[in-house]
RODO-2510 file (C-alpha; in nm, 4 decimals, decimal comma):
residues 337
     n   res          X          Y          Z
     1     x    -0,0566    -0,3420    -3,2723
     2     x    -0,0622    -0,3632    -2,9047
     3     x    -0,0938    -0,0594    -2,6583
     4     x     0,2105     0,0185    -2,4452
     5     x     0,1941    -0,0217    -2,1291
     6     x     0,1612     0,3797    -2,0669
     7     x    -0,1895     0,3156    -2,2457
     8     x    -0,3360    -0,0188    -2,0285
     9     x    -0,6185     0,1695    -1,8519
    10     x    -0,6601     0,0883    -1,4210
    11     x    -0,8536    -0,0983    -1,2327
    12     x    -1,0284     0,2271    -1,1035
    13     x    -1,1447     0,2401    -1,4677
    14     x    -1,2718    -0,0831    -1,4676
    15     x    -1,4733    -0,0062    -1,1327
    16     x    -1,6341     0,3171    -1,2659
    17     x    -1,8042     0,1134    -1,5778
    18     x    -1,8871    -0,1546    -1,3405
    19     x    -2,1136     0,0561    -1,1153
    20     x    -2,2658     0,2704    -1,3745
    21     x    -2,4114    -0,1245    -1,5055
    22     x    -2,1419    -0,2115    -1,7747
    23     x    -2,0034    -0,5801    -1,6881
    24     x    -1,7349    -0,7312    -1,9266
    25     x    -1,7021    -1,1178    -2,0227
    26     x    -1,3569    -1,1157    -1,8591
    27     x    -1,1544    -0,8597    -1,6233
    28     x    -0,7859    -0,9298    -1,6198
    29     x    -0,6613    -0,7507    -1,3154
    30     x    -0,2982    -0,7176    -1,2493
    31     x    -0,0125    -0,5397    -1,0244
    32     x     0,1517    -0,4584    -0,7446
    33     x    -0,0849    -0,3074    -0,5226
    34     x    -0,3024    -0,5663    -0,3746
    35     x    -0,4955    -0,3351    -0,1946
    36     x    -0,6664    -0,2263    -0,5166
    37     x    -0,6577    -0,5577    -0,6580
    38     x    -0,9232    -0,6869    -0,3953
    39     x    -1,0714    -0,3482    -0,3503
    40     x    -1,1398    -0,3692    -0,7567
    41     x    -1,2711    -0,7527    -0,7529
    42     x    -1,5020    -0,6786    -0,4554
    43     x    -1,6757    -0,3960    -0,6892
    44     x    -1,7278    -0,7129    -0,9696
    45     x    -1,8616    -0,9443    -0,6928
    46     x    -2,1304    -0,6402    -0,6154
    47     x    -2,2052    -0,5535    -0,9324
    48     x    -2,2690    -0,8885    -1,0490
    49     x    -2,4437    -1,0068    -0,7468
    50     x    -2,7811    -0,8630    -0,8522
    51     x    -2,7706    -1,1275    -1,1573
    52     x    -2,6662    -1,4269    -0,9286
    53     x    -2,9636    -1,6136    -0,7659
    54     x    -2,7761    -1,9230    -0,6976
    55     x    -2,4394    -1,9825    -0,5002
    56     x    -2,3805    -2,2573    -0,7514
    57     x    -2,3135    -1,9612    -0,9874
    58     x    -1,9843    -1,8351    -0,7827
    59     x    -1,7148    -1,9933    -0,7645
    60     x    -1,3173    -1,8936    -0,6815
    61     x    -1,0484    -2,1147    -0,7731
    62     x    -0,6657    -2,0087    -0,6758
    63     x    -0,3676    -2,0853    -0,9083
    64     x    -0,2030    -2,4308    -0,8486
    65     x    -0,5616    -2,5499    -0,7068
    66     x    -0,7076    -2,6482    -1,0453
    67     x    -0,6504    -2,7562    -1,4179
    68     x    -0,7072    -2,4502    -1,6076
    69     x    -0,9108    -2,6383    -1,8743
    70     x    -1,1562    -2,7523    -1,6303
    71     x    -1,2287    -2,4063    -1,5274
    72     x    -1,2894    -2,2893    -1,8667
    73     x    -1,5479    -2,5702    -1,9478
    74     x    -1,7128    -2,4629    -1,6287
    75     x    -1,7282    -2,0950    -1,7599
    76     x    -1,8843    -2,2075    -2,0718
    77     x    -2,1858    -2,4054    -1,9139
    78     x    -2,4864    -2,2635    -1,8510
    79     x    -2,5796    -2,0879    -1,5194
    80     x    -2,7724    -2,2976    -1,2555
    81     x    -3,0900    -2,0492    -1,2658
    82     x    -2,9367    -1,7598    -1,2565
    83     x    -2,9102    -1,4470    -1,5079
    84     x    -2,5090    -1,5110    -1,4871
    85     x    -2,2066    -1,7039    -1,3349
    86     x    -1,9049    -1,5130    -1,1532
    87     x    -1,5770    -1,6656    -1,1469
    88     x    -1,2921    -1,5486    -0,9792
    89     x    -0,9539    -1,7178    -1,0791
    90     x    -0,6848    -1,5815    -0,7538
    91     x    -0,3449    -1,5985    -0,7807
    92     x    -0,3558    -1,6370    -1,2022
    93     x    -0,0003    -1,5619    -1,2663
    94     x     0,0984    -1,9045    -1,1492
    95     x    -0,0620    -2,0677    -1,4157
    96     x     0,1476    -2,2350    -1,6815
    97     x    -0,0892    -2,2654    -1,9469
    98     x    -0,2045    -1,9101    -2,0217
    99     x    -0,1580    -1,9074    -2,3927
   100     x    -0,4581    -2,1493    -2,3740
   101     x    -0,6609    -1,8054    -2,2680
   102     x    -0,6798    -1,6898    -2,6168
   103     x    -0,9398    -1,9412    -2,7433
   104     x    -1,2166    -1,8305    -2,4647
   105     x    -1,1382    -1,4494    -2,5646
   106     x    -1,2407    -1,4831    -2,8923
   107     x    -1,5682    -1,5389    -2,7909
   108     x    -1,6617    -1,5460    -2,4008
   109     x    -2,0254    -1,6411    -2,3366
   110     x    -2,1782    -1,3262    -2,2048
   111     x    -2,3673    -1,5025    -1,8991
   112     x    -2,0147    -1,5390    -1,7336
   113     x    -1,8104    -1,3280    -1,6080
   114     x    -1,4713    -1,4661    -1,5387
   115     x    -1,2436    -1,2654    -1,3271
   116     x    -0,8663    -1,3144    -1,3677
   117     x    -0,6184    -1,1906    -1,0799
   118     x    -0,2131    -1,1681    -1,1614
   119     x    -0,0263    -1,0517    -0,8254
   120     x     0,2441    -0,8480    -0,9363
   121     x     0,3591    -0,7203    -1,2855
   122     x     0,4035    -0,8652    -1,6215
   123     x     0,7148    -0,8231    -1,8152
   124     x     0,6303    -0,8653    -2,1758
   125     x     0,2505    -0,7492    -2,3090
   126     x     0,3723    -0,8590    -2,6977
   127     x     0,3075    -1,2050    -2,5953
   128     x    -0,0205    -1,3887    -2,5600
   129     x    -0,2652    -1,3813    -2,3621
   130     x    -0,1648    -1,0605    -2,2727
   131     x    -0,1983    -0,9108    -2,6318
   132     x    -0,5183    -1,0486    -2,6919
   133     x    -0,6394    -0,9287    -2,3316
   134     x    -0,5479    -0,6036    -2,4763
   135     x    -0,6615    -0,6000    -2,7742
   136     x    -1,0146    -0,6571    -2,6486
   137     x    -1,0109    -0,4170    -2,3460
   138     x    -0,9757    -0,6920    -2,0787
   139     x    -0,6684    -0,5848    -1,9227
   140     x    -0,6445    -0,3118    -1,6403
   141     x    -0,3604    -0,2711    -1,3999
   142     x    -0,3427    -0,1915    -1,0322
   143     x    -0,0777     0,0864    -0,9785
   144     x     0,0733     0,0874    -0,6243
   145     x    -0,0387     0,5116    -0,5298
   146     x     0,2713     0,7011    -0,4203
   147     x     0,3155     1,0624    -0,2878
   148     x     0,0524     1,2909    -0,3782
   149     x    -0,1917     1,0548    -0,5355
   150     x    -0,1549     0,8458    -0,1895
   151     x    -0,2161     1,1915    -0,0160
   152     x    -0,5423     1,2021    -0,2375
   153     x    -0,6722     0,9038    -0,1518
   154     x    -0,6921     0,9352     0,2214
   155     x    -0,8550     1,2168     0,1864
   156     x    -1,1436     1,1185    -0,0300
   157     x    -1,1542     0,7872     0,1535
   158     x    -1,2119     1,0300     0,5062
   159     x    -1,4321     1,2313     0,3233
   160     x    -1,6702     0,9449     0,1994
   161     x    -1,6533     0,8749     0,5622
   162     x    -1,7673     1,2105     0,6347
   163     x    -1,4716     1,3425     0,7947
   164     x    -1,2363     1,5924     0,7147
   165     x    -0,8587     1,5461     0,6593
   166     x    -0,6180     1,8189     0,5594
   167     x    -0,3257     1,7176     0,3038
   168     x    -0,0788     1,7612     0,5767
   169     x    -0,2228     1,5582     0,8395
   170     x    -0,2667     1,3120     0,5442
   171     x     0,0957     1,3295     0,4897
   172     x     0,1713     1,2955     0,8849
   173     x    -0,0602     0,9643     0,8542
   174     x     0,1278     0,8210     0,6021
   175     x     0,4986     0,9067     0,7619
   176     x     0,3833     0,7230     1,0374
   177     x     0,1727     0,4154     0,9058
   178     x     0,3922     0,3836     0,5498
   179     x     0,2730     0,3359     0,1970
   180     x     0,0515     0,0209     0,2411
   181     x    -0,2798     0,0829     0,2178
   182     x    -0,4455    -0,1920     0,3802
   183     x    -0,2639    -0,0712     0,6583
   184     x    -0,3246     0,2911     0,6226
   185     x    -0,7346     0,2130     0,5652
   186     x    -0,6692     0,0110     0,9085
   187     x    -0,5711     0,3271     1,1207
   188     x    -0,7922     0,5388     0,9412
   189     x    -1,0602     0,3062     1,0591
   190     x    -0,9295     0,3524     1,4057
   191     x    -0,8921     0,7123     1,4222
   192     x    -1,2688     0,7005     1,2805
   193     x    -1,3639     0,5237     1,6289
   194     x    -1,1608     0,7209     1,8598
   195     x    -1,3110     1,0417     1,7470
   196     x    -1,6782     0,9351     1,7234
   197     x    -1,8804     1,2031     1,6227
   198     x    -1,6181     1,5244     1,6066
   199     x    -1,5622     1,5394     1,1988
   200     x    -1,2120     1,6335     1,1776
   201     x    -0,9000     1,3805     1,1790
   202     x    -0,6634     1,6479     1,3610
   203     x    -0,3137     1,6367     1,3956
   204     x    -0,2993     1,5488     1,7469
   205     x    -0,5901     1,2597     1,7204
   206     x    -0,3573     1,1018     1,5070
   207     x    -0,0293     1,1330     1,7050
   208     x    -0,2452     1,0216     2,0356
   209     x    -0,4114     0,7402     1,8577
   210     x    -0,0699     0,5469     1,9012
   211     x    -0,0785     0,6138     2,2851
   212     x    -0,4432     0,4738     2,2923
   213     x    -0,4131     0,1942     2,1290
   214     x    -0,0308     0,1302     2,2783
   215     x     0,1620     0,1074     1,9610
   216     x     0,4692     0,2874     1,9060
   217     x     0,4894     0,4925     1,5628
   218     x     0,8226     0,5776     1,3392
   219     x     0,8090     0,9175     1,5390
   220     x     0,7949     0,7556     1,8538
   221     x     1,1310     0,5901     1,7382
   222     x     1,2823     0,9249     1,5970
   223     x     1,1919     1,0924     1,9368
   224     x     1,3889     0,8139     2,1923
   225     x     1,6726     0,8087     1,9251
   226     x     1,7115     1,2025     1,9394
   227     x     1,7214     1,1528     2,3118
   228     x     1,9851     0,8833     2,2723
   229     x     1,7368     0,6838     2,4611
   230     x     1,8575     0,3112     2,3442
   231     x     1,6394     0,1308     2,5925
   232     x     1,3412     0,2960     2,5212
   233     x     1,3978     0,2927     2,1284
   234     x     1,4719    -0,1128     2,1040
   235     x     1,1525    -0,1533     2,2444
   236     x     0,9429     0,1288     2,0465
   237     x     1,1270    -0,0638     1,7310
   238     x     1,0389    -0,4231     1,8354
   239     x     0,6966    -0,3442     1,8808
   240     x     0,6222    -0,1757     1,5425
   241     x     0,7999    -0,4689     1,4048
   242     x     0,5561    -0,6662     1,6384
   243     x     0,2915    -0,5029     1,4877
   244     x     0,3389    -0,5028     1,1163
   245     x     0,6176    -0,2437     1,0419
   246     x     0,8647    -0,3532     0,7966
   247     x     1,2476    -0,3113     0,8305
   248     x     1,2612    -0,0722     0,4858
   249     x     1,0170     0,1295     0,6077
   250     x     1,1768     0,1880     0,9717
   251     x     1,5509     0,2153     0,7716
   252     x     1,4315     0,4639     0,4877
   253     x     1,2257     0,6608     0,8060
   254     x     1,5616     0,6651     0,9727
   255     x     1,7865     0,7819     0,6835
   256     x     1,5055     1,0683     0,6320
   257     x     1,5287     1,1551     0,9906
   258     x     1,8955     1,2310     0,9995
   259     x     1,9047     1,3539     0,6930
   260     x     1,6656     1,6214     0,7959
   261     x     1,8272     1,6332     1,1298
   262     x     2,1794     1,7790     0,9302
   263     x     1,9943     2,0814     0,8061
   264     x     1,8250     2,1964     1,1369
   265     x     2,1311     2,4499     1,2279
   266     x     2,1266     2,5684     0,8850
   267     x     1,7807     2,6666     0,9500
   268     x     1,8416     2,8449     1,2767
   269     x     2,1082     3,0697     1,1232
   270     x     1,9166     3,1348     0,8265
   271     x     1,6194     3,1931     1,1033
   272     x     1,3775     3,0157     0,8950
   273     x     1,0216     2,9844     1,0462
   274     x     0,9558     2,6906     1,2209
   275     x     0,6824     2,5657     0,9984
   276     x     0,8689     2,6479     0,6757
   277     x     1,1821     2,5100     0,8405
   278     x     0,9791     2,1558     0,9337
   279     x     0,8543     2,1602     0,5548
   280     x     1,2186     2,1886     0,4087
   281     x     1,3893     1,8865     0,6783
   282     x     1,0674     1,6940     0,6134
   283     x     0,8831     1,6411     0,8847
   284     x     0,5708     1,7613     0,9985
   285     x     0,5379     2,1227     1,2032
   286     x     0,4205     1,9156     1,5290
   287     x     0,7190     1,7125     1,5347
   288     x     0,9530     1,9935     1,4874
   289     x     1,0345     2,0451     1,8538
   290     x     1,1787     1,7106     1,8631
   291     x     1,4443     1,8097     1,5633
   292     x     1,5731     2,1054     1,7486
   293     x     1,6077     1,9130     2,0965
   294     x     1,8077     1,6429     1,9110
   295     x     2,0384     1,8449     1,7021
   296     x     2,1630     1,9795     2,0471
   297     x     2,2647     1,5525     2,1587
   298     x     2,3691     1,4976     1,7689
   299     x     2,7024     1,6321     1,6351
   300     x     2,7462     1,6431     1,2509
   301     x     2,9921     1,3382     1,2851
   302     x     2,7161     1,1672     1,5101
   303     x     2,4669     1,1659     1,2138
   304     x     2,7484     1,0477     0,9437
   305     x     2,8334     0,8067     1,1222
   306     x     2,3914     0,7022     1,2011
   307     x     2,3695     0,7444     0,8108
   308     x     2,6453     0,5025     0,7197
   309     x     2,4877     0,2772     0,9867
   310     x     2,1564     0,3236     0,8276
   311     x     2,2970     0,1880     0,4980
   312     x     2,4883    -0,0893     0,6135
   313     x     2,1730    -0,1882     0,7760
   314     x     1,9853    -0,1917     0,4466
   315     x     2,2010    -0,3777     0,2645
   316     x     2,2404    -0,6155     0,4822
   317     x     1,8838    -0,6959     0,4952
   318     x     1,8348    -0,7248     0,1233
   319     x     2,1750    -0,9341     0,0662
   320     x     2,1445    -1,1520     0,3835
   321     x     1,8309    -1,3552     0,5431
   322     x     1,9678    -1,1198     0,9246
   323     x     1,6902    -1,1938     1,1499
   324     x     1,4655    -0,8802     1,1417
   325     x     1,5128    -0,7735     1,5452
   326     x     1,8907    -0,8149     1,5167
   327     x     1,8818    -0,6344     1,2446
   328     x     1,7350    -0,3594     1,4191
   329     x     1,9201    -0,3718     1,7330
   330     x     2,2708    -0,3396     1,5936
   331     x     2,1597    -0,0579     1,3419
   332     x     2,0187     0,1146     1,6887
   333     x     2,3182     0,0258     1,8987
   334     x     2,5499     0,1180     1,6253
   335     x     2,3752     0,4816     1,6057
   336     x     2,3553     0,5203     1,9524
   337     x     2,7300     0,4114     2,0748
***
């Protein structure tokens, strides 16, 4: 019987064996977090490295590039000299054939490893090759990291850096780079340069970092919108959209901001302390300032009526193909009228 999919270990797993010396035949990676996905396959192409002595011996093929068949007769010919081949098979779930896997999995020649890579999920693990992937401990999935576990991860990553990152400054980091972790490893790397040898990623080298490098962040946005600053927000937006942002990301940043932005009187009569009262709006203790300024330009039908906005906005961009800065300008001009 086949595992559920609760049970199909990850790619992390998959990494550990591979650097303690334990190669498979075959690694089926797959999932929606590309990040680990190439992370993951870069700790196959060093581990099998040492048993390579010939570039003949590597070889990466992409999904509509060849007939699968071919590839598989090439896995099952000898190496050119060296201890082992590597193949790495990109972009696998485009393959029509895969069925035809099953054959090779009953018996993989163990001088090459063949490494399989599915962008995105898979629907039904009953059917083959998926079953037979499982069934003989091939299959590992790359699980997009979310909330805590995200929090987690920049913090070990900073540490193996050898510097120091506190779980809210972590959280401040990811508020204003989003989930994506290429992206989040990218300012990380940054922040790493700007503060040379000083070992802690503080609060305010990451809100300056922006300013440095002359990017505009989400809070940047939040800040010029609770000024009712619309000249100064449309360009703050078109920028991080210049530079990578995505529309959901600036919307659902939005919708949090107001949201939090209703409860900010609540928390003055209840006199709440600031950095409790930052905690419970959600936004981070440095930024709080900001909240209390704009509650004082925002009435509570001014942020109904930037919510509704907010969700008009996003529906529009997942029903319609709205051009991206348009998009952004009415949702801003809409707010800000």
């Amino acid at each position: 019987m086949a595992k559920s999919k609760a049970n199909i270990p990850s790619v992390s797993e998959a990494v550990k064996n591979i650097k303690k010396g334990k190669l498979l035949p075959v690694y089926y990676f797959f999932g929606e977090d590309d990040y680990n996905l190439e992370n993951s396959l870069k700790a196959i192409e060093d581990g099998v490295k040492p048993f390579l002595s010939s570039e003949f011996d590597r070889e990466v093929f992409y999904g509509e590039e060849k007939n699968y068949s071919e590839i598989i007769n090439f896995a099952y010919a000898f190496p050119f000299g060296s201890q082992k081949k590597l193949i790495i098979f990109k972009e696998f779930e485009k393959v029509k054939d895969k069925k035809n896997l099953v054959s090779y999995l009953e018996s993989p020649p163990d001088f090459t490893v063949l490494v399989l890579i599915h962008y995105g999920s898979i629907t039904n693990f009953l059917t083959e090759p998926f079953e037979s992937l499982l069934k003989n401990n091939f299959l590992f999935e790359a699980k997009e990291l979310k909330g805590r576990s995200l929090v987690e991860w920049l913090i070990e990553f900073s540490e193996s850096k050898g510097k120091i990152l506190a779980s809210d400054n972590a959280q401040m980091l990811v508020d204003i780079s989003g989930e994506n972790r290429s992206m989040l490893e990218s300012q990380l790397e940054k922040i790493f340069i700007f503060l040379g040898e000083k070992g802690e990623i503080t609060r305010e080298a990451i809100a300056s970092l922006s300013t440095e490098l002359k990017e505009f962040n989400i809070f940047d946005l939040q800040n010029a919108l609770g000024k009712k600053e619309k000249g100064k927000a449309l360009n703050i937006a078109f920028n991080m959209l210049a530079n990578g942002a995505e529309p959901t990301f600036i919307i659902f940043m939005l919708t949090k901001y107001f949201t939090g932005l209703s409860r900010v009187n609540e928390m003055k009569e209840q006199k709440i302390p600031e950095q409790t009262a930052a905690r419970i709006v959600g936004t981070h203790p440095y930024y709080y300032k900001d909240y209390l300024n704009a509650r004082l330009r925002f009435s509570d039908g001014d942020i109904m009526k930037a919510v509704q906005s907010l969700l008009k906005a996003e529906l529009t961009f997942k029903t319609t193909s709205v051009d991206e800065r348009s998009l952004i300008t009415i949702l801003i001009t809409e707010i800000l009228q």
